[in-house]
N, C-alpha and C positions, 0 to 999 in steps of 0.2 A: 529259731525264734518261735514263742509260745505261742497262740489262737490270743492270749490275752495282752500279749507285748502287741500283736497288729489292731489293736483298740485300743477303746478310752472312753469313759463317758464325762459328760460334765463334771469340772471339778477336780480331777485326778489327775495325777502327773503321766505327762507323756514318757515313756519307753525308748521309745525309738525314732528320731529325726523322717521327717517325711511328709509326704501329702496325703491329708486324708480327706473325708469323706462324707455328709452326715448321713448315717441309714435314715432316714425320712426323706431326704431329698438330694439323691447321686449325684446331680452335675453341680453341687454346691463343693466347693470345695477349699481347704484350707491349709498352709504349710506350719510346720507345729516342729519345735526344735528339742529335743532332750532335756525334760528336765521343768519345758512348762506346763503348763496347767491347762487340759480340754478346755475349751470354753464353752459358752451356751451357743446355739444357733441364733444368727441374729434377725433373721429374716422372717418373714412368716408370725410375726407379735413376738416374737424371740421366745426360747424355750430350751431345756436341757436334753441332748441327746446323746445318743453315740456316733462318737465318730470312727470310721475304720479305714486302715491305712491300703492307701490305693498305690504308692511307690515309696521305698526308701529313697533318703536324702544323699 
């Protein structure tokens, strides 16, 4: 698995099924299935970030 299959940013299609992460804020965290789309972070005024995958599914 590539450095870029274990991320995502806002907007983009997920890679790879699993829990990820946002880098702005580690213990946020969300499950993400192949195939959907990173979301924005919702917390904090909501905003776009990346998220990185902390376990496969």
């Amino acid at each position: 698995m590539s450095a870029s299959e274990e991320r995502g940013t806002t907007g983009e299609v997920c890679h790879v099924s699993g829990v990820y992460y946002c880098v702005r804020h580690p213990r946020n965290e969300i499950p993400l299935s192949k195939g959907e789309r990173f979301p924005p972070f919702s917390l904090d005024g909501g905003h776009s970030t990346t998220w990185i995958l902390r376990r496969k599914a």
